[in-house]
Residue, then its C-alpha position, 0 to 999 in steps of 0.5 A: x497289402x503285400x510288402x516289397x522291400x526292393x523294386x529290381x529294374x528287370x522286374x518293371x515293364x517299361x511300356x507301362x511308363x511311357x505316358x506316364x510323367x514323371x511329376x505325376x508318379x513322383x506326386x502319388x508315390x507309386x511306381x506301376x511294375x508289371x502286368x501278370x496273370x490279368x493284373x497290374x502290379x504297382x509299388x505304393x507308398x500310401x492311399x494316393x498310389x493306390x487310387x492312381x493305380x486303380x485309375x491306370x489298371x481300369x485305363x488298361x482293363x486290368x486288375x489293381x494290385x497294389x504292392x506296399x513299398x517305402x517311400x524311399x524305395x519307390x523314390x529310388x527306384x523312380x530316379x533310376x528308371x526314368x534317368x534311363x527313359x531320357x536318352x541323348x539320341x531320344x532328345x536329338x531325334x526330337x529336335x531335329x526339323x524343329x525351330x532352334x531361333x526361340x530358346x527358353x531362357x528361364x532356369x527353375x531351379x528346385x525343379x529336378x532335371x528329370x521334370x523338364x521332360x516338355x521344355x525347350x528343344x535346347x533345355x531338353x538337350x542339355x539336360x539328356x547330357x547332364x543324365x547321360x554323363x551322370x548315368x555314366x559316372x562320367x567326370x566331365x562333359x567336353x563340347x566342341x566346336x568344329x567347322x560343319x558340327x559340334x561334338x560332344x564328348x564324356x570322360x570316364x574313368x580317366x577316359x574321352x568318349x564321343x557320345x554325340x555329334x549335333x548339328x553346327x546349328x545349335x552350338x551358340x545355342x546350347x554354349x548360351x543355355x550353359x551360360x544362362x545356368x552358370x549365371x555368366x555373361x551371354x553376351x560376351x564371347x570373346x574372353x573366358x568364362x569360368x562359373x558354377x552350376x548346382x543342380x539335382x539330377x536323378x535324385x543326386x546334387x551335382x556341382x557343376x563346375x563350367x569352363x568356356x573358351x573361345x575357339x576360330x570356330x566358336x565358343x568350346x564347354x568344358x563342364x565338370x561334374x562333381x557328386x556332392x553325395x558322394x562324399x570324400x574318400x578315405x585314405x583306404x577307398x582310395x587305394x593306400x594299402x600296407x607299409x605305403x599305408x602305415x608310413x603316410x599315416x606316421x607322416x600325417x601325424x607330424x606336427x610340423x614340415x611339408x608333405x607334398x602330393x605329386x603327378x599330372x593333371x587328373x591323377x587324384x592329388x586334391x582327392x588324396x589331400x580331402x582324404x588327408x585333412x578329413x584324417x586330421x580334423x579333430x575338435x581341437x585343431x584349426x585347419x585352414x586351406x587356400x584353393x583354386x577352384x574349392x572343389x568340395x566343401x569340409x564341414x570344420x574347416x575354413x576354405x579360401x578360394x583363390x582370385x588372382x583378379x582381386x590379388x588373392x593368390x596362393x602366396x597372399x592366402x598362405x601368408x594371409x592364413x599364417x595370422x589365423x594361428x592355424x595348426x594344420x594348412x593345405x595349399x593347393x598348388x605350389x606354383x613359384x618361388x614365393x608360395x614355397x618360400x611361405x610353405x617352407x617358413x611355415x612348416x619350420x615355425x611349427x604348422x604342419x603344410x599340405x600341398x601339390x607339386x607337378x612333377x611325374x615322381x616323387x624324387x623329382x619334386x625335390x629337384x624341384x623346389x630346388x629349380x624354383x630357387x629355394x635352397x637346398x638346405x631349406x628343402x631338407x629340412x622342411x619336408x617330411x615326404x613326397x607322395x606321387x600318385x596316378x589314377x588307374x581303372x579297376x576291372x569290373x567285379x561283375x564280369x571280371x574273368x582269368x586268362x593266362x597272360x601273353x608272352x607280350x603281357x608277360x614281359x610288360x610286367x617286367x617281374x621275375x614270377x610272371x603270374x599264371x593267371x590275369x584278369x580282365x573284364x569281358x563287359x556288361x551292362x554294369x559296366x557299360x560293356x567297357x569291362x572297368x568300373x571306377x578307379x583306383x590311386x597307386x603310389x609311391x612314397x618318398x620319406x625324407x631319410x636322413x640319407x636322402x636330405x644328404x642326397x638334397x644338400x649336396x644338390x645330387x639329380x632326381x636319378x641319384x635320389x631314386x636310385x639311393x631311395x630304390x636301394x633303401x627300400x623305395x616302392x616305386x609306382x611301377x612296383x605299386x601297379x604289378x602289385x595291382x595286377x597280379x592282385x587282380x584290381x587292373x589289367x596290363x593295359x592300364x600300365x601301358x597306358x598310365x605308367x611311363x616306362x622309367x629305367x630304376x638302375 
């Protein structure tokens, strides 16, 4: 029997696929690929595929030709193809005329969603949406009440997407299924509701994290997907590069003080600080974090989940973590006067703190602090560094293409060399013709110099710290993102869109 050692998605005939379940190809592990020359061609694992292709090829009057493959191949390659057979619009085009009143109520959990194909017109629905937004590497689902419809919407790489507009009919309907699967409480509809949802998708383990609100005009589903797969990141992956690089490395590698994470909502601060804390696990260290949601779990290290129901806050898990005799400690945010002043006392008895802080640059964070009335001195002497961080899209490697800049894009790079050349991407099918895939961290890194604690004692402004920092050498973001487009990793769009245009003098 000949041997495959891949099964490519332009080499498979779809129409051969449509009546054919997917338990049952899963169940015999064969994948039919193509007719050709009067014979069906088929990827199989063993003698099961093999009788299931001689049953198919006699159905078509064709010639049985079975190709050998590794189990995993075929499974791979049956993940992809029928994760794509399944679309939202299929499914909406299903439902319609349909009686929406009976729902299926009942969750199958081992059961990949791919195998619930025949369920409920709802169940099928969601879980199209649940494919799609797999499909599309999307970061989460938004479901939206408006008075006549109910929108849904994908975000991708930093960015909202409308992909489906279903009738007002099945809101409560869909919001309830959500429920079913996040083990919430259907019947309750006038307060939040936040829960978890763990499910396989297409061969992958997806965390599900489920955020309800009510709304005037209903219930509004804000679901975001998290990859067990795919693992934490490496300070490298994520997009430190050079002095930045090295100088947070020497940071990391303190045995005591602060080192705070900065920026919005979404700009990547809790990935940074995975990435951080898988740097620092060794054998002979006890790292203890408290978290509010615990987003991933790390293999060797105690993770507390804050509940501010029961009165596990921030500040009680610090201070409840400081009598484990820990080495190294990340809290998740620091939202109040109390979580900083227990930080603050830690770091200066000997443990090394990991935290966030919302602020939009690094010398901000320390003004900061300062605000929240902690003393300036205390400040200075506990933090090792402030890192600030966003999120920019990265151009598609497989339709990424040059062009010489416009006089426009030329002075929004704001640099003495404008490039000849930029880069962008035209759109493909990898990328869903959006001409970016993925994204990528920039970064600015403020060390606490013995110039800038100085700066910190004498209370001076977030401006003054910058402008000495710049003169010391500072990178800022700005300077990070030029770096990235001549460099060809993202466009002159993303620093329009992400990077807040700040005077440096």
């Amino acid at each position: 029997m000949e041997k495959i050692e891949t099964i490519k998605e332009d080499e498979i005939d779809f129409s051969l696929l449509k009546n054919l379940p997917l338990p049952f190809v899963k169940g015999n592990m064969f994948l039919p690929l193509r007719r050709e020359n009067g014979e069906l061609l088929a990827a199989v694992a063993d003698n099961r595929g093999v009788f299931a292709l001689m049953d198919l090829s006699r159905n078509l009057n064709l010639k049985a030709r079975p190709l050998h493959a590794s189990e995993k191949i075929i499974i791979d390659a049956i993940n992809l193809i029928y994760s794509r057979t399944s679309t939202v619009d299929e499914v909406m085009g299903d439902i319609e005329g349909e009686d929406l009143s009976m729902i299926a109520t009942e969750f199958i959990s081992p059961k990949d969603l791919l195998e619930l194909t025949e369920e409920a017109p709802i169940i099928r629905l969601l879980n199209a949406l649940l494919m799609e937004a797999v499909r599309e590497r999307a970061s989460d689902i938004h479901i939206e009440p408006y008075e006549k419809s109910v929108e849904v919407r994908l975000r991708v790489d930093g960015i909202l997407r409308k992909i489906l507009s279903p009738p007002k009919i099945i809101q409560d309907a869909l919001i309830s299924r959500i429920k079913i699967l996040a083990d919430l409480d259907i019947a309750e509809k006038r307060l939040p509701q936040d829960g978890r949802i763990k499910l396989l998708v297409g061969g992958k383990n997806i965390d599900i994290r489920v955020a309800i609100i009510p709304t005037a005009l209903g219930e509004r589903a804000v679901l975001r997907l998290l990859d067990r797969k795919a693992g934490i990141l490496s300070l490298e992956m994520i997009g430190f590069s050079g002095a930045t690089l090295n100088s947070f490395k020497d940071a990391l590698a303190r045995q005591n003080g602060i080192i705070l994470v900065t920026g919005p909502t979404g700009s990547g601060k809790t990935t940074t600080l995975y990435a951080s804390l898988l740097r620092l696990h060794t054998e002979d260290r006890n790292i203890i974090t408290v978290e509010d949601p615990v987003e991933y779990q790390l293999n060797g290290i105690g993770q507390i989940q804050v509940n501010p129901k029961i009165g596990l806050t921030f500040a009680s898990g610090l201070r409840a973590i400081l009598r484990q005799d820990p080495d190294i400690m990340m809290v998740g945010e620091i939202r109040d006067k109390e979580t900083a002043e227990i930080a603050i006392h830690a770091s200066l008895t000997g443990h090394l703190v990991l935290s966030t802080l919302h602020t939009n640059d690094a010398p901000g964070a320390l003004t900061r602090l300062i605000d929240m009335g902690i003393e300036p001195f205390l400040v200075a002497s506990s933090l090792i560094c402030v890192l600030a961080q966003r999120l920019v899209r990265v151009i598609c490697p497989h339709c990424k293409e040059s062009y010489t800049p416009t006089p426009l894009e030329a002075a929004a790079l704001e640099t003495d060399t404008v490039p000849s050349l930029l880069y962008r991407g035209k759109g493909c099918k990898k990328c869903l013709g959006k001409g970016y895939l993925g994204r990528i961290g920039i970064f600015e890194l403020l060390d606490i110099t013995p110039e800038i604690r100085s700066l910190i004692v004498e209370r001076k402004d977030a401006q003054a710290i910058r402008t000495a920092a710049i003169k010391s050498g500072f990178k800022t973001l700005q300077k990070n993102v030029m770096e990235k487009i001549t460099e060809g990793v993202t466009t002159t769009e993303e620093v329009l869109r992400v990077i807040q245009k700040e005077s440096e003098a």
